[in-house]
C-alpha positions in Angstrom: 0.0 0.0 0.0 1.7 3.3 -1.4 1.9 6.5 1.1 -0.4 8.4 -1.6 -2.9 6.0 -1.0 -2.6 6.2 2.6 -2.8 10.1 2.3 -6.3 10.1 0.6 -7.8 7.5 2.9 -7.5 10.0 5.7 -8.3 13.2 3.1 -11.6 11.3 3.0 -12.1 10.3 6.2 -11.4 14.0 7.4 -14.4 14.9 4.9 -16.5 11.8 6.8 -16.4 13.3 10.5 -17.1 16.5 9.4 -20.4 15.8 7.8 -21.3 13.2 11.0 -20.6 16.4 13.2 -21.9 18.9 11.7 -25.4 16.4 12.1 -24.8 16.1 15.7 -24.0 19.6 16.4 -27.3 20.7 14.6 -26.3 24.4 13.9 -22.1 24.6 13.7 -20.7 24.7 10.3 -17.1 23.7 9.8 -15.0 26.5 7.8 -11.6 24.7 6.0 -8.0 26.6 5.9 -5.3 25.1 3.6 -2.4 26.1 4.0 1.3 25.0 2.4 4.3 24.0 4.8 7.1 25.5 3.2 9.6 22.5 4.0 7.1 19.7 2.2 3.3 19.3 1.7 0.8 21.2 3.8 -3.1 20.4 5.0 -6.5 21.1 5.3 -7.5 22.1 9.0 -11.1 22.8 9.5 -13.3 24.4 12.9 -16.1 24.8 13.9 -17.1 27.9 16.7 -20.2 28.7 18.7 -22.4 25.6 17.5 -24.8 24.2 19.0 -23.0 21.4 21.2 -19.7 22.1 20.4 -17.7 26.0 21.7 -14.9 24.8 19.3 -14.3 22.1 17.3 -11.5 21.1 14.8 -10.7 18.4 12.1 -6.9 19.1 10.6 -5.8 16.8 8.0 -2.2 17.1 7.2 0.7 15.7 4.6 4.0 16.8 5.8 7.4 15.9 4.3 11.3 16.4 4.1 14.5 16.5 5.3 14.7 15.1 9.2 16.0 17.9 10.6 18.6 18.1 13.8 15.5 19.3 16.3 13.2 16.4 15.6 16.1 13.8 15.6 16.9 15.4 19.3 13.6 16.4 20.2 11.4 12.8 18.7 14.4 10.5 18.9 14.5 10.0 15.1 16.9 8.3 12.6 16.6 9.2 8.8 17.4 11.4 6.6 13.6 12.0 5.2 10.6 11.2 6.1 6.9 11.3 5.1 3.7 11.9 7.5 -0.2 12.0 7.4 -2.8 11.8 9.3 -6.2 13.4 10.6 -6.6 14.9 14.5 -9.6 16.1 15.9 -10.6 18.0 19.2 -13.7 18.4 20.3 -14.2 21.5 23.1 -18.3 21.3 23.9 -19.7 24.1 25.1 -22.1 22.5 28.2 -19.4 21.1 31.3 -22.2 18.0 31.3 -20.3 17.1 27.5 -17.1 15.8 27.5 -13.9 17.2 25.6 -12.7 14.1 23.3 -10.0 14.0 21.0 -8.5 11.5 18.0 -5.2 11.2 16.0 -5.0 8.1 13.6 -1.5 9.6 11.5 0.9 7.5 9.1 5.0 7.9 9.4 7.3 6.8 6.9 11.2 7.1 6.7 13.5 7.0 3.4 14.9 3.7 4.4 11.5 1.9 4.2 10.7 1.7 7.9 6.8 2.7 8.8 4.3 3.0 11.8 1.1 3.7 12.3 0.1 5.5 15.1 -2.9 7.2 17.0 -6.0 6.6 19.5 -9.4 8.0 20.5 -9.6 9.2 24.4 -12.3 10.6 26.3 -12.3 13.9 29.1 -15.5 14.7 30.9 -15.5 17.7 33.3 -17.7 15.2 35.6 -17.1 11.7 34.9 -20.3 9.2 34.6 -19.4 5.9 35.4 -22.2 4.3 32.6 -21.1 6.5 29.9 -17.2 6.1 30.6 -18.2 2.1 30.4 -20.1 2.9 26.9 -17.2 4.5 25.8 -14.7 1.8 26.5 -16.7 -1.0 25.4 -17.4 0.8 22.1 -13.5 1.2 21.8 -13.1 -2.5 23.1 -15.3 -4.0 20.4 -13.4 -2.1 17.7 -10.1 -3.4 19.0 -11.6 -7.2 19.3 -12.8 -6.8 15.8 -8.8 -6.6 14.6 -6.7 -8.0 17.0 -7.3 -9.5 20.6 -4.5 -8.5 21.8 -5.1 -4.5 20.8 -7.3 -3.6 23.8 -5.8 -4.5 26.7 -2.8 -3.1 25.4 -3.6 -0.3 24.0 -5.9 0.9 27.0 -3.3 1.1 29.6 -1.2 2.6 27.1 -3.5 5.7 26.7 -3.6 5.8 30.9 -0.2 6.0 31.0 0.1 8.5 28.1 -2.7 10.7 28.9 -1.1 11.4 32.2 0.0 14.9 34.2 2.6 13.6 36.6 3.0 17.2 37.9 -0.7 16.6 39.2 -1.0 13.1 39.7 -4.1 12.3 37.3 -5.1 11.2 34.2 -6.2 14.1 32.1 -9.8 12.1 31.2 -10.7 8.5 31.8 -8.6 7.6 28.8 -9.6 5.5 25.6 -6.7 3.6 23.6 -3.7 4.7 22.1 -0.7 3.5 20.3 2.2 4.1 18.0 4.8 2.7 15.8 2.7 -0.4 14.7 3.4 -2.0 11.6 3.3 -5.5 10.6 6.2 -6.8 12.2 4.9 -6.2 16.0 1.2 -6.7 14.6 1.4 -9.5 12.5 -1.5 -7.5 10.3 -0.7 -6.3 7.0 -0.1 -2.8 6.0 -3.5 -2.4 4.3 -5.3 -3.9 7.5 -3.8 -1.7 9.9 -4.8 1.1 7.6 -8.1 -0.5 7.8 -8.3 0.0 11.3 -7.2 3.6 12.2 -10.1 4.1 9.5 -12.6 2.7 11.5 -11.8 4.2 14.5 -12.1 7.6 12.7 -14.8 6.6 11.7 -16.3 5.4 14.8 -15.5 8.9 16.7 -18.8 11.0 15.8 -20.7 8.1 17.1 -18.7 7.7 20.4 -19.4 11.3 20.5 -22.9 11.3 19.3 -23.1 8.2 22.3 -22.1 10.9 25.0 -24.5 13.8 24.1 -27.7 12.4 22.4 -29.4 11.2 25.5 -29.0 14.2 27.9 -31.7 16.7 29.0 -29.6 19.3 30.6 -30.4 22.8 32.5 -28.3 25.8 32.1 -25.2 25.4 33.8 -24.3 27.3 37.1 -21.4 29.4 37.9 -19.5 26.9 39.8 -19.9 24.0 36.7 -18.8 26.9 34.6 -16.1 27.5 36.6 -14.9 23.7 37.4 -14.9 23.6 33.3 -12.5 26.4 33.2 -10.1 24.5 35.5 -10.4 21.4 33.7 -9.7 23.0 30.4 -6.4 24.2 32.1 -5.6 20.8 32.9 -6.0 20.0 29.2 -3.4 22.9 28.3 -0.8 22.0 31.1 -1.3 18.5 28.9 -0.6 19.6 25.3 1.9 22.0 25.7 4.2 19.7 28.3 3.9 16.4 27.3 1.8 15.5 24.3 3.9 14.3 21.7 2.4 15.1 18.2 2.5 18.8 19.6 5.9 18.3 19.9 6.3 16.7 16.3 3.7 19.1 14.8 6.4 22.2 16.4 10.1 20.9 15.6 9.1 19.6 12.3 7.9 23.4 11.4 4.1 22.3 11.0 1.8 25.1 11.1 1.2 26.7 14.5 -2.6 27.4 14.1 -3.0 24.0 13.4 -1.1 22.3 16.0 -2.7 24.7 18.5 -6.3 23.5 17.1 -6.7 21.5 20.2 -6.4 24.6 22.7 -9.9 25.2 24.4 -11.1 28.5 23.8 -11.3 29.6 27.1 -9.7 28.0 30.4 -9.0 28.9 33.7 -5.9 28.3 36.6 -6.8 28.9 40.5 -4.4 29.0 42.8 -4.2 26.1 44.9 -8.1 25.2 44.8 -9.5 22.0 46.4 -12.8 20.8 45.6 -15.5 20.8 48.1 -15.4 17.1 49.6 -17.4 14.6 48.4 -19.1 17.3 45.7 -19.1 16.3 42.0 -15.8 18.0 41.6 -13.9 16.0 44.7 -15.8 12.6 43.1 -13.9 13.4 39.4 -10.4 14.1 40.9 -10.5 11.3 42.9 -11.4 9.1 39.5 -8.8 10.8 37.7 -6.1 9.7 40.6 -6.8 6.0 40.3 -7.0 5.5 36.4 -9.8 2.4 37.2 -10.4 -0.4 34.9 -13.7 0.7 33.2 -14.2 -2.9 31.7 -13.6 -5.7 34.6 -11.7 -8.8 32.8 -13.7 -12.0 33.4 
């Protein structure tokens, strides 16, 4: 399976979510940006502001490539002299704190000597976590993994709790989903096309996680203080990105676009000073979820 190929399976599948969002949100409209890296290649990153559901939203489809430069071999741990990379991300920032924040990468690397990974994952961060719906959204995520590999859920789920992970604060930024990276066939044993055929049905199986998580809820204006625990959380979702997240760091020392990396930022979030929860509110009850990183599916 050539890279061009790969390239328009995820031009189309960025085109896919977009039109199964713009259905769930109802109102929001999705307006596109191309835009040309000067290195190599470029993308297509599209938002969405002020819908109904979602406060921001974003779908970025990107085709990078070039020479691997002296900050990516230091920064990413890289060998090569080129490389080539594609892939779609999304972040979803909902506008109620009763909807959760959820993001997906599925991306394709590829080096001059031959060597290639796929790489990428679906997780899941509620300002209040719902036990049901956190089990929903792991099954969902399980029964996808099953489909292509047995072995693909259990390890890709502790994978995303110990990537999604602020050790400055001890806890998980959400309740986690799967995630993985440098898979190809020789620590799969599934062929290049049929790894490709996964990461496109997980993108394709992200507006329905998220359709899952805000179709069935009847919900009251929020209040100050739910507007204000959002904030914080948001912030915690920053401190992420910008420390410790990975593709930001590819998507920065390999020149990408700014605007587009920075696509996942919320557009507003908030930082209190040493603030503690009111014990045993809905607040204290999330933090102390996000400090044990539980196993949403019991093994039987």
């Amino acid at each position: 399976m050539r890279k061009e190929e790969i390239s328009n399976r995820y031009r189309s599948l960025q085109d896919h979510i977009i039109r199964e969002l713009e259905h769930i949100d109802g109102f929001g409209k999705f307006i596109g940006d191309k835009w040309q890296r000067e290195e190599g290649g470029g993308g297509h990153t599209q938002v969405l502001k002020d819908g109904t559901i979602l406060e921001k939203g974003g779908v970025a489809f990107s085709e990078v490539y070039g020479e691997v430069s002296s900050a990516m071999k230091q920064q990413l741990q890289m060998e090569g002299e080129s490389f080539f990379a594609t892939g779609v991300s999304i972040v979803l920032h909902p506008k109620h704190p009763r909807h959760p924040i959820m993001h997906m990468n599925v991306r394709y690397f590829e080096l001059n000597s031959g060597e290639y990974w796929f790489g990428g994952g679906i997780d899941m961060t509620p300002h209040y976590v719902n036990h049901e719906e956190a089990v929903l959204f792991h099954q969902s995520l399980k029964d996808l993994c099953d489909r292509h590999h047995p072995k693909f859920y259990p390890e890709f789920k502790p994978w995303a709790d110990n990537y999604f992970y602020l050790p400055h604060r001890g806890e998980t930024r959400g309740i986690g989903g799967i995630f993985f990276d440098y898979k190809n066939e020789d620590n799969t044993g599934l062929s290049k096309e049929n790894l490709m055929n996964f990461c496109t049905e997980l993108g394709e199986l992200f507006p329905v996680l998220y359709k899952d998580q805000v179709r069935h809820k009847k919900l009251s204006p929020p209040s100050i203080e739910e507007k204000q625990w959002q904030a914080l959380r948001r912030g915690r979702y920053v401190e992420f990105n910008l420390l410790h997240d990975k593709g930001t760091k590819f998507g920065i020392y390999s020149g990408g676009r700014t605007e587009s990396i920075l696509m996942s930022m919320p557009p507003q979030a908030n930082w209190e000073y040493a603030f503690e929860p009111v014990p045993q509110s809905e607040e204290y009850q999330t933090l102390k979820t996000l400090k044990i990183i539980p196993d949403w599916i019991p093994s039987k």
